[in-house]
C-alpha positions, 0 to 999 in steps of 0.5 A, spaced: 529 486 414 527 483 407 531 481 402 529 485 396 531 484 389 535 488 385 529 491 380 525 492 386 531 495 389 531 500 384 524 501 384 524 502 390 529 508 391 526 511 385 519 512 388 523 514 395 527 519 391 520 522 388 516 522 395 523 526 399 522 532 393 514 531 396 516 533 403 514 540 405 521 543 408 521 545 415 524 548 420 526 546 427 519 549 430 515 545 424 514 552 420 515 551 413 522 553 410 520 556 403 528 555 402 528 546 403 523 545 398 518 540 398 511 542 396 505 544 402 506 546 409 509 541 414 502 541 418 498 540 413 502 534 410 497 527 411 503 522 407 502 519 401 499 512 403 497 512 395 503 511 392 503 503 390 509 499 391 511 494 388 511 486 392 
């Protein structure tokens, strides 16, 4: 695992906190849970490649 500085830290866990509200909730079965929030259904979630992060 990297050593990674405290600002980048920092930034790193705001933009983890953004991309979990962004999954789509599920159930065991992979159907959407409209109660776990998240934005799309679970199958047709591709990621969030775009999202830069910092060096």
């Amino acid at each position: 695992m990297s050593d990674v500085s405290g600002e980048n830290r920092e930034e790193l866990e705001t933009i983890a906190k953004e991309r979990m509200a962004e999954l789509p909730g599920e159930t065991a079965l992979g159907n959407r849970d409209p109660q776990a929030g998240g934005e799309g259904d679970p199958k047709d979630f591709e990621g969030n490649s775009e999202v830069p992060l910092p060096e």
